[in-house]
LUMBA-259693 format. One record per residue (C-alpha): residue number from 1; y, z negated, x. Coordinates in nm, 2 decimals. Layout:
// LUMBA-259693
- NUM|Y|Z|X
...
This chain:
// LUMBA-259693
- 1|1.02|1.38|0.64
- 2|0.67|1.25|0.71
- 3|0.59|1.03|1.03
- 4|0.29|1.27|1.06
- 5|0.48|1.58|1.13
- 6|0.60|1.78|1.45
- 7|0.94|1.73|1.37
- 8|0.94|1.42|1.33
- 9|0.76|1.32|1.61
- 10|0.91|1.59|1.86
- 11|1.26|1.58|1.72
- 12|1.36|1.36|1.52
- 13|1.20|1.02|1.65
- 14|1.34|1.10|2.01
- 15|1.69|1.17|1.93
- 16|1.74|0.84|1.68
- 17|1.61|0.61|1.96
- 18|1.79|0.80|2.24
- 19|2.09|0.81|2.05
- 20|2.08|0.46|1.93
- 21|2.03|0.28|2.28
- 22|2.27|0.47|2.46
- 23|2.55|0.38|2.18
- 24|2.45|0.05|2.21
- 25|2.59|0.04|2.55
- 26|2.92|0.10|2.40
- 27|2.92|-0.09|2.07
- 28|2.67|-0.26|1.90
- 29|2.88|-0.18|1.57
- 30|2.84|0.19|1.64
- 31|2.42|0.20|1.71
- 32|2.40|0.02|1.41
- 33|2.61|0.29|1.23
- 34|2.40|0.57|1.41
- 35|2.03|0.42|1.30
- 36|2.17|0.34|0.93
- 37|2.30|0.75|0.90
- 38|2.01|0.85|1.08
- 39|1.81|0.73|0.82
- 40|2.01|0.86|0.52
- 41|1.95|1.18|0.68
- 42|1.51|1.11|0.70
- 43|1.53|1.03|0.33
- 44|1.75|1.31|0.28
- 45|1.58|1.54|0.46
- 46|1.29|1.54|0.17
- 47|1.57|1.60|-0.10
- 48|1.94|1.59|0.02
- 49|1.99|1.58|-0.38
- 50|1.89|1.23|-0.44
- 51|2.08|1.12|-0.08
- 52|2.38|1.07|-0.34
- 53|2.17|0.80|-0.55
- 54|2.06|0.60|-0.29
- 55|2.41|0.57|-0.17
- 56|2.51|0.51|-0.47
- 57|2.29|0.23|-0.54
- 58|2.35|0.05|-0.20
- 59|2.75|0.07|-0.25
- 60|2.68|-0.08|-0.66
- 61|2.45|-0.37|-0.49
- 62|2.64|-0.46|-0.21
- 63|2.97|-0.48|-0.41
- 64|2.77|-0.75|-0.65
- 65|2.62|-0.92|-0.40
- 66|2.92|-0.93|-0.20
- 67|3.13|-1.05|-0.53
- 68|2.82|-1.33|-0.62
- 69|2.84|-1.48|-0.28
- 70|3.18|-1.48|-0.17
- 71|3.33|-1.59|-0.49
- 72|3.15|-1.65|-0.81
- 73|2.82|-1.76|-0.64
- 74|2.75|-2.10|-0.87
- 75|2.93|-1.98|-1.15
- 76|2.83|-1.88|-1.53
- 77|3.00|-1.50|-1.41
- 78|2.71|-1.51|-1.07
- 79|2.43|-1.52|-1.34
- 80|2.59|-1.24|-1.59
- 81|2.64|-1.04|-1.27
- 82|2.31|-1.10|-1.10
- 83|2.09|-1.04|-1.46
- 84|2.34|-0.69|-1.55
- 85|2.30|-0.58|-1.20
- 86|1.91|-0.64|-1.24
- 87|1.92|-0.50|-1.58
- 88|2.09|-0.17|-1.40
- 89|1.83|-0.14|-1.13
- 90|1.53|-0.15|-1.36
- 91|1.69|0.09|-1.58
- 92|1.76|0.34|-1.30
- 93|1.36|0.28|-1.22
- 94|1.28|0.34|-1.55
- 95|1.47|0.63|-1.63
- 96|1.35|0.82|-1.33
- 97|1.00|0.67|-1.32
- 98|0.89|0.61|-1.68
- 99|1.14|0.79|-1.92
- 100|0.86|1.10|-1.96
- 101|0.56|0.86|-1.97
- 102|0.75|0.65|-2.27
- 103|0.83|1.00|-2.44
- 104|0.47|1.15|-2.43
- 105|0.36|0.77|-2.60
- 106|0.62|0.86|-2.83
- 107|0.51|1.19|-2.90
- 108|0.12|1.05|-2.93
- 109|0.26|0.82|-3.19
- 110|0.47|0.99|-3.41
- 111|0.32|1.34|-3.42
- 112|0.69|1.48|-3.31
- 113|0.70|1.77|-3.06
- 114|0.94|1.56|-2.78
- 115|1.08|1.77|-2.44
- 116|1.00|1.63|-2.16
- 117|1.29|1.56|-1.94
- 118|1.35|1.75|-1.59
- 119|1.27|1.45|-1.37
- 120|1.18|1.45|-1.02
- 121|1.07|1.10|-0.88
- 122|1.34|1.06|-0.61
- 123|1.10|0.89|-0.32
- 124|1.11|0.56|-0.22
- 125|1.29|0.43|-0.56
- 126|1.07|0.13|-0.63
- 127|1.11|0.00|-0.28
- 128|1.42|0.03|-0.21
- 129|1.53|-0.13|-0.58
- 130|1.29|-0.39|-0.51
- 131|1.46|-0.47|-0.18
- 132|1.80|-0.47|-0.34
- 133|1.66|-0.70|-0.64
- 134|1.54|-0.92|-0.35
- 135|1.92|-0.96|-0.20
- 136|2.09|-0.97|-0.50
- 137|1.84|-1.32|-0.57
- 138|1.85|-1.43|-0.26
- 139|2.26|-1.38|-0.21
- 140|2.26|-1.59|-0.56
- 141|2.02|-1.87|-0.44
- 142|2.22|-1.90|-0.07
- 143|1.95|-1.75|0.13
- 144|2.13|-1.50|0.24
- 145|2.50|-1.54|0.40
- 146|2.59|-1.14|0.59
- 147|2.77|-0.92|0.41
- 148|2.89|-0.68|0.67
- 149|2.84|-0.27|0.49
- 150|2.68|-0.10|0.78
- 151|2.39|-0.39|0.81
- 152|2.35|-0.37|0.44
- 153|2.32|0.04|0.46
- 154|2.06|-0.03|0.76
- 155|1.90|-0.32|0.59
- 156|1.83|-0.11|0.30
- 157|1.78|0.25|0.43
- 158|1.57|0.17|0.81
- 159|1.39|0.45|0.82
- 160|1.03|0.27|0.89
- 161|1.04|0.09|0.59
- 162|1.24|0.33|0.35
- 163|0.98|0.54|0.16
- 164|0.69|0.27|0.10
- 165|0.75|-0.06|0.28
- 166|0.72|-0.29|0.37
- 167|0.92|-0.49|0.06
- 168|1.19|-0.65|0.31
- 169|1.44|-0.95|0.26
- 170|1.74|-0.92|0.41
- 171|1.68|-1.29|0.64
- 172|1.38|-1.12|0.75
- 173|1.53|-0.84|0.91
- 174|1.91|-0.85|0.95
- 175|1.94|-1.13|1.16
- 176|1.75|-0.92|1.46
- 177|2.05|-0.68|1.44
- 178|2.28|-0.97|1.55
- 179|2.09|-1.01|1.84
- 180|2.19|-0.84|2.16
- 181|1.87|-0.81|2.32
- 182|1.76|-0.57|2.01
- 183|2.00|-0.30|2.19
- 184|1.88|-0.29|2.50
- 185|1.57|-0.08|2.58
- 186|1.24|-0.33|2.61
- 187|0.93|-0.15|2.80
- 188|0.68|-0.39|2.66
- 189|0.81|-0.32|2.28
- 190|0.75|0.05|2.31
- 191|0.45|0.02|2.44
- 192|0.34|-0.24|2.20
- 193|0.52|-0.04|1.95
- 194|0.39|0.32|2.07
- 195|0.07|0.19|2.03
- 196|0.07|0.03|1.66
- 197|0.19|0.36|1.57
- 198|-0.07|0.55|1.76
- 199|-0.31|0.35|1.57
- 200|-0.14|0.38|1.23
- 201|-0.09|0.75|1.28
- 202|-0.49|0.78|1.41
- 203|-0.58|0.55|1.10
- 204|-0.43|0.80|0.84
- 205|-0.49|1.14|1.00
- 206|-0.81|1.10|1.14
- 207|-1.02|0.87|0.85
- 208|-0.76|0.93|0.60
- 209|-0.73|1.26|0.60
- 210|-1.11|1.34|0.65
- 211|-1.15|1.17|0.37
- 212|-0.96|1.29|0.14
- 213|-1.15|1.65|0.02
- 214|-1.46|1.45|-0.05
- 215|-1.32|1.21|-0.28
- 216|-1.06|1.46|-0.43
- 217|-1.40|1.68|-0.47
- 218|-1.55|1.46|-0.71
- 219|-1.28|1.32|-0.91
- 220|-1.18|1.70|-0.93
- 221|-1.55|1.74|-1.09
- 222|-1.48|1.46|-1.32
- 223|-1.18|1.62|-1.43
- 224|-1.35|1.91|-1.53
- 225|-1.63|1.77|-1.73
- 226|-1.89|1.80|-1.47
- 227|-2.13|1.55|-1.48
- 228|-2.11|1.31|-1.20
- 229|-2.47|1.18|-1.12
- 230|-2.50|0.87|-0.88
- 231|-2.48|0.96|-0.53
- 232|-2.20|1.17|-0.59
- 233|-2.03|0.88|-0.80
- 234|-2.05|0.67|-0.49
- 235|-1.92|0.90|-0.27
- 236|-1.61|0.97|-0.46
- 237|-1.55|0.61|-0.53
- 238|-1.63|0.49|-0.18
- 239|-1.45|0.76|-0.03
- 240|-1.13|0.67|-0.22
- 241|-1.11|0.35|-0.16
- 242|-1.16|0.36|0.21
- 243|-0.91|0.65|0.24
- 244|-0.63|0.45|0.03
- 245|-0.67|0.16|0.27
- 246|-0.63|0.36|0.60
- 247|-0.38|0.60|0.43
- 248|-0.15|0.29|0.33
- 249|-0.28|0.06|0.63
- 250|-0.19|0.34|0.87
- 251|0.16|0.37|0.69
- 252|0.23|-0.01|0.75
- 253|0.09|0.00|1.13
- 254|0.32|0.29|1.18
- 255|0.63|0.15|1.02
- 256|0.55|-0.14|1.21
- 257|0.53|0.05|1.56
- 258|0.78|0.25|1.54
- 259|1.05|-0.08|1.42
- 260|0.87|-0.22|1.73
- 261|1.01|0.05|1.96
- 262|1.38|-0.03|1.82
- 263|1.29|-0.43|1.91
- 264|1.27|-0.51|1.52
- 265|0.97|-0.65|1.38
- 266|0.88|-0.58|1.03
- 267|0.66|-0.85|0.80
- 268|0.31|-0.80|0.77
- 269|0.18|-0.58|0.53
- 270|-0.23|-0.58|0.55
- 271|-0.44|-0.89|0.68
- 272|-0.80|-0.62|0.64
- 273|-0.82|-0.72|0.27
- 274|-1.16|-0.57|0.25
- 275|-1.30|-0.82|0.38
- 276|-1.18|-1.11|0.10
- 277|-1.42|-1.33|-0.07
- 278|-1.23|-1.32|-0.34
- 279|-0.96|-1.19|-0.56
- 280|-0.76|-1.40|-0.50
- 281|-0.75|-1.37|-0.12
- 282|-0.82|-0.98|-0.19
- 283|-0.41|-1.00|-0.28
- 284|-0.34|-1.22|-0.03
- 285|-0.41|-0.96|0.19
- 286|-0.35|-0.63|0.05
- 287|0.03|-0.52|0.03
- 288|0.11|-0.84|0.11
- 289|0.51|-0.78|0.07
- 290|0.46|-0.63|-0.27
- 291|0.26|-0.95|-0.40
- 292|0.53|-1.19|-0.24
- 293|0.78|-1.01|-0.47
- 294|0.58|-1.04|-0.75
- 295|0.52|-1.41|-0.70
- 296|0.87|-1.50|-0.59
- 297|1.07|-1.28|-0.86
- 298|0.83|-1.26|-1.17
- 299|0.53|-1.49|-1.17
- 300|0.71|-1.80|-1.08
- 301|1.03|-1.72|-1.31
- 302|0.78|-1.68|-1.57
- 303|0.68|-2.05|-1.50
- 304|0.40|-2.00|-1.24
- 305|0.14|-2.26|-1.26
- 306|0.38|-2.54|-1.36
- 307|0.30|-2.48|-1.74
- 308|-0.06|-2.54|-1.78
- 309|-0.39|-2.33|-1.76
- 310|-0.35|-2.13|-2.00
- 311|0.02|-2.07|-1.93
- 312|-0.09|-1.98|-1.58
- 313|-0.34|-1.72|-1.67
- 314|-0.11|-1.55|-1.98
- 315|0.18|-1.58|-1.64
- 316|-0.10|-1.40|-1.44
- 317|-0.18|-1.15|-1.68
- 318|0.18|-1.05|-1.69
- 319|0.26|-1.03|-1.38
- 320|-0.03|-0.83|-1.30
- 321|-0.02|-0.61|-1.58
- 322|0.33|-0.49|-1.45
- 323|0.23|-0.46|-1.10
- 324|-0.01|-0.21|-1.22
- 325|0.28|0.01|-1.46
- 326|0.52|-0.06|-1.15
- 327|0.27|0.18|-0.91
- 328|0.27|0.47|-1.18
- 329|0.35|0.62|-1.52
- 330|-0.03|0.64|-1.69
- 331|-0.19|0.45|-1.89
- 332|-0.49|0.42|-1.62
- 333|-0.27|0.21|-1.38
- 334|-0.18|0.00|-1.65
- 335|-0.54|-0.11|-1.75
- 336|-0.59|-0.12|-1.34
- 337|-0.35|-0.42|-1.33
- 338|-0.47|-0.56|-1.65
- 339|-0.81|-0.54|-1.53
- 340|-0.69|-0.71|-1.20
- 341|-0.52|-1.00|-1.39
- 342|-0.88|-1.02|-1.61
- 343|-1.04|-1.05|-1.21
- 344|-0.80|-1.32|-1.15
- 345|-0.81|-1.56|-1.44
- 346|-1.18|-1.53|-1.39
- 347|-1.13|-1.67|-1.03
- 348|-0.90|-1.92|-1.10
- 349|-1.11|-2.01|-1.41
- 350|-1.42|-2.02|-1.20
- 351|-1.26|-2.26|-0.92
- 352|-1.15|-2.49|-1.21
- 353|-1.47|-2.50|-1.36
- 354|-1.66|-2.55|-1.00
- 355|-1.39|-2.83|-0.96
- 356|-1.41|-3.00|-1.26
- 357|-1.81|-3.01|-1.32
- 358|-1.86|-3.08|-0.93
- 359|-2.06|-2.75|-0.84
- 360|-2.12|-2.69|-0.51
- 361|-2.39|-2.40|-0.36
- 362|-2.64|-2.52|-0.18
- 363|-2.78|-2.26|0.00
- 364|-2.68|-2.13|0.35
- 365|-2.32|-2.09|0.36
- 366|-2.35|-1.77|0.50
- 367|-2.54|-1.64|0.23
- 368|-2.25|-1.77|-0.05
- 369|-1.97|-1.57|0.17
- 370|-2.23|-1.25|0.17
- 371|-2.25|-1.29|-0.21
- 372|-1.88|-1.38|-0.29
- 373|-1.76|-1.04|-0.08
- 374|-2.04|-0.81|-0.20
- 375|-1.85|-0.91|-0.55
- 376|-1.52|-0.90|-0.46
- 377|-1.55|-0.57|-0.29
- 378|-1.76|-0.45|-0.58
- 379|-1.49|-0.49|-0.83
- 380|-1.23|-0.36|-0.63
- 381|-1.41|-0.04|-0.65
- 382|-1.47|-0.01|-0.95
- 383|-1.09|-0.08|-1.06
- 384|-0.96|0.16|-0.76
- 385|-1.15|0.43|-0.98
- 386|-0.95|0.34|-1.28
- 387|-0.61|0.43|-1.05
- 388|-0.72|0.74|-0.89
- 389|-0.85|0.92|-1.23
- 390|-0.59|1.14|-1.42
- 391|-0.72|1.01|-1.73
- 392|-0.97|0.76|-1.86
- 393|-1.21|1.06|-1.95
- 394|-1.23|1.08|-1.54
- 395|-1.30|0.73|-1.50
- 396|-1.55|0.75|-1.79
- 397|-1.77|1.00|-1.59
- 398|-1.74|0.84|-1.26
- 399|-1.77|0.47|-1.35
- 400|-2.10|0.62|-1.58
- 401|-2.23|0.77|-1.28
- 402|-2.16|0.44|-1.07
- 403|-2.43|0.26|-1.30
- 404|-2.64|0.55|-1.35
- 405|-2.67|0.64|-1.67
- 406|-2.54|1.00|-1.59
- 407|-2.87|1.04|-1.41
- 408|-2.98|1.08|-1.04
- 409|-3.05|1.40|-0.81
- 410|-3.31|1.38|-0.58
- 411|-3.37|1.65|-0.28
- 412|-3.60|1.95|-0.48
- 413|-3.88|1.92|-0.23
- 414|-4.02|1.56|-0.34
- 415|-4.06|1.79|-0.70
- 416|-4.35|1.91|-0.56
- 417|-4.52|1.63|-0.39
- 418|-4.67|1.31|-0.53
- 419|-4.44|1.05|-0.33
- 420|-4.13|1.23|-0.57
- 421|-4.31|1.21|-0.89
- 422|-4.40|0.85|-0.89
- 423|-4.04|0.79|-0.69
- 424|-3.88|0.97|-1.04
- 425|-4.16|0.77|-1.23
- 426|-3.99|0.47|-1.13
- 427|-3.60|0.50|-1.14
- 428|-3.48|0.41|-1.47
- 429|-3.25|0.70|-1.53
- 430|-3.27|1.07|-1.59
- 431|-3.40|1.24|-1.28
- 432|-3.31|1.56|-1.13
- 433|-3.46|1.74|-0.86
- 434|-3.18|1.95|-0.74
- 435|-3.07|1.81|-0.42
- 436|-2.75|1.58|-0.33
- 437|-2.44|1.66|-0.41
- 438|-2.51|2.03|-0.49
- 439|-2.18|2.10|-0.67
- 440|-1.98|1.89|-0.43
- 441|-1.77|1.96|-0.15
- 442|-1.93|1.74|0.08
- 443|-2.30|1.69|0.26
- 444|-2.50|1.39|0.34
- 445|-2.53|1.49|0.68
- 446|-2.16|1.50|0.78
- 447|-1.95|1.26|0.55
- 448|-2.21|0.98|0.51
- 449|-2.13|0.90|0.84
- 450|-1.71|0.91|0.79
- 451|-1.77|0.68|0.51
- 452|-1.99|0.40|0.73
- 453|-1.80|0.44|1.03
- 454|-1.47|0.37|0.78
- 455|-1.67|0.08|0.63
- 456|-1.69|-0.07|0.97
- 457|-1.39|-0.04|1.08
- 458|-1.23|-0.18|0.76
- 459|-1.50|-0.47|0.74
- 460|-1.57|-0.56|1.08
- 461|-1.30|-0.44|1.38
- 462|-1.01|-0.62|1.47
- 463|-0.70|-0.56|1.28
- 464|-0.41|-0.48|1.42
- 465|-0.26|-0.83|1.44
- 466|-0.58|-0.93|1.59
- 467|-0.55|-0.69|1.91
- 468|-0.23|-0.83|1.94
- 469|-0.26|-1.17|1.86
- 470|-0.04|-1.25|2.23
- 471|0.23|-1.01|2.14
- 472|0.32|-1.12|1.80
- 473|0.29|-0.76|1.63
- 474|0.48|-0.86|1.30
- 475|0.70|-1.14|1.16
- 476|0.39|-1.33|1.01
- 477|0.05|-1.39|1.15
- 478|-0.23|-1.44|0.90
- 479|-0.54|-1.38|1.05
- 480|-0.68|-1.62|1.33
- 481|-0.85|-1.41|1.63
- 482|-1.17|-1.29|1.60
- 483|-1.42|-1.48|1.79
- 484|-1.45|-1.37|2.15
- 485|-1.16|-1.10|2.11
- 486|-0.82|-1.32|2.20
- 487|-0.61|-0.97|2.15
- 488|-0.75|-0.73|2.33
- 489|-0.41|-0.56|2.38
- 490|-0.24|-0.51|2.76
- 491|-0.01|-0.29|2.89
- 492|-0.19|-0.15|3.13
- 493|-0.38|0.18|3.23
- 494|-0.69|0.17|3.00
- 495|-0.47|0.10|2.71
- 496|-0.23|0.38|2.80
- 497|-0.50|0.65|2.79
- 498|-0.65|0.57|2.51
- 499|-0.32|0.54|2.31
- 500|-0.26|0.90|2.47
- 501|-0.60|1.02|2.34
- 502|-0.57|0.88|2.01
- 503|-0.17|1.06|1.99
- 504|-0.33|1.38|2.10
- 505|-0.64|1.39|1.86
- 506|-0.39|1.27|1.59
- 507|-0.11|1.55|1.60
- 508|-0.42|1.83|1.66
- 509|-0.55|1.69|1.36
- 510|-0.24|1.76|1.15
- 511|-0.28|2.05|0.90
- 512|-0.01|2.14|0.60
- 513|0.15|1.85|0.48
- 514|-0.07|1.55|0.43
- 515|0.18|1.27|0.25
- 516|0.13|0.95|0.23
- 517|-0.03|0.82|-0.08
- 518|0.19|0.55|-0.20
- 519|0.47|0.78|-0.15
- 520|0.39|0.90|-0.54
- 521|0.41|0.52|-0.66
């Protein structure tokens, strides 16, 4: 079930929260229960097949978790448990997510003719093993101490976070379903919460959405050995990577909102990462859950920056490297997170070196920021091409294009006059005078604005956090105000028609089924 549907919105969402506060009234026990079924039935609804492997993975992880910290928790037996249950997990992920991937390799390799299997990615698997890897640690390292089955079936299952985050810990979350004042209706968290979502749901069928056919449209192209010439290699790249952040953004907002209307707040999940000055912040800021797991549970297992520089980088590289196999079975994501860990031992390399020989810039301080995100945004582009291409052939012709070297179409009627010939005299690469775009499925004249209007919203508006910043929106806070905008956010009469407008353009804007990007990873 998508949170951009009719039935979820006009069914589904109004029956769990009607349902769930007037249980509460009764037993606190029994709303519990009713949310944690409610949503085994959302994630069922996609596939009621794979309902049976969820369940059977929260019963295998709470039974360890419960056996680690009740009884066994700083014995030799804990670690066995804690590593085979881990081992299990990952091999459940694996089998599901990468057993065809590792069979094609082996196929490519040996020359053999191998079957793939009959595998249908059950949705939501890497998150909700993730958050189950998280307990089991945290049950193991006493940072966890509730073991009661219907929380546990919530804590994993809750519906907002289920298919694709946020990455929760269980003393995150849990703990707010102790709390008696979560089961009593609060006006001010649904309309905070009503809201968030509104924007969320505006964020991904509005900007999304719209952008979607133009950057499908040349990466499409690509795919079929069409040449991609500059302008069009822009738009496609340009296009993708604003639509990826409002599509995943607007997924977080919404999960967000909607916890909000059941008095549960969620972690953070995007601090507007667009606008880093660096890599290293870039990650700091976008899917922020995912990177703390792959700090907390990899990187810093692996020894973290506690074994020297070149320990540090070889740790970063790693853990990088299977962030980038962990959001899909291609080769492509693979050399995306590789190319992300090169990006990072480059920073890290670059602050040493800046460190060590005393280099400061001189200029206006301004001017260094300008440069440093004009970089880091730059190579985020360029490696966001690398994960949306099929194959490496795709990012070949739009990453060629990107630079130029595929060639450059100007509009047919400067052919004729001198302004064009000298213009083509000048550019550097093979000119055409054909028009933009010709063989696209997009126009200057509409979608160059959708682009810059994304742009500004991604690199300039407040974020969500930051027209709340007096309601506490999430569990963290990253981002400090912006300047002259102390949260914008009231509850009053203004707000409340513009949340209605931005509901109504939204769900008039919903065509087919649109899912959520990082539902495939």
């Amino acid at each position: 079930m998508l949170f951009n549907s009719y039935t979820f919105l006009l069914i589904y969402l109004p029956v769990v929260f009607i349902g769930f506060f007037r249980l509460a009234k009764y037993s606190y026990r029994l709303a519990a229960l009713w949310l944690a079924a409610a949503s085994v039935f959302f994630y069922g609804y996609w596939n009621p097949a794979y309902v049976g492997l969820l369940l059977g993975s929260i019963v295998v992880n709470y039974g360890v978790g419960y056996r680690i910290g009740h009884i066994v928790r700083s014995s030799r037996q804990a670690k066995v448990l804690l590593a085979g249950t881990i081992a299990v997990n990952l091999a459940l992920l694996g089998y599901f997510k990468y057993a065809n991937f590792f069979l094609g390799n082996l196929e490519g390799m040996t020359g053999f003719a191998v079957t793939p299997l009959d595998i249908i990615l059950p949705l939501g698997i890497s998150f909700f093993t993730f958050t189950q890897i998280a307990f089991l640690v945290d049950v193991r390292n006493g940072a966890t101490n509730e073991y009661n089955f219907i929380t546990y079936l919530l804590f994993v299952t809750y519906f907002p976070h289920l298919i694709a985050g946020p990455v929760l810990h269980h003393k995150q979350v849990m703990p707010q379903f102790s709390r008696s004042q979560t089961y009593r209706i609060n006006w001010k968290n649904i309309a905070i919460g009503l809201t968030i979502f509104a924007i969320g749901l505006a964020k991904k069928v509005l900007i999304a959405d719209s952008l979607a056919p133009i950057a499908d449209g040349v990466f499409k192209a690509a795919s079929e050995g069409r040449t991609i010439m500059l302008f069009e290699a822009w738009f496609g790249a340009l296009a993708y990577t604003f639509q990826l952040y409002f599509d995943f953004s607007g997924y977080s907002d919404m999960a967000i909102g909607l916890s909000r209307l059941f008095n549960v707040r969620l972690p953070l999940n995007f601090d507007s990462p667009y606008r880093a000055t660096s890599i290293v912040e870039f990650w700091r800021r976008w899917h922020m859950t995912l990177s703390d797991f792959l700090r907390d549970y990899l990187y810093i297992p692996l020894g973290g920056n506690r074994v020297g520089s070149l320990r540090r980088y070889a740790n970063v590289f790693a853990t990088m490297l299977l962030g980038g196999l962990w959001h899909g079975a291609n080769w492509t994501f693979v050399v995306w997170g590789a190319l992300h860990g090169i990006y990072l031992i480059i920073n890290f390399g670059w602050r040493a070196l800046c460190a060590r020989l005393g280099l400061r810039w001189r200029g206006p301080r301004w001017m260094a920021s300008l440069l440093a995100w004009a970089i880091t945004f730059l190579a985020v582009v360029v490696a966001w091409v690398l994960f949306r291409a099929g194959s490496f052939f795709d990012a070949r012709q739009i990453l060629a294009g990107l630079i130029g070297t595929n060639g450059i179409s100007l509009p047919f009627q400067l052919a004729d006059i001198q302004f064009g010939r000298r213009l083509a005299a000048l550019i550097p690469w093979e000119v055409r005078f054909e028009g933009f775009m010709t063989n696209m499925v997009f126009t200057l004249r509409y979608d160059l604005p959708l682009i810059v209007v994304a742009a500004l919203l991604a690199w300039i508006a407040p974020n969500t956090q930051q027209l709340f910043t007096k309601w506490s929106p999430a569990l963290t806070r990253v981002s400090p105000p912006q300047p002259g905008l102390p949260g914008l956010w009231k509850p009053d009469l203004y707000w409340g028609l513009f949340v209605s407008m931005l509901l109504a353009l939204s769900v008039l804007g919903f065509s087919g089924t649109s899912a959520f990007l990082y539902f495939q990873f």
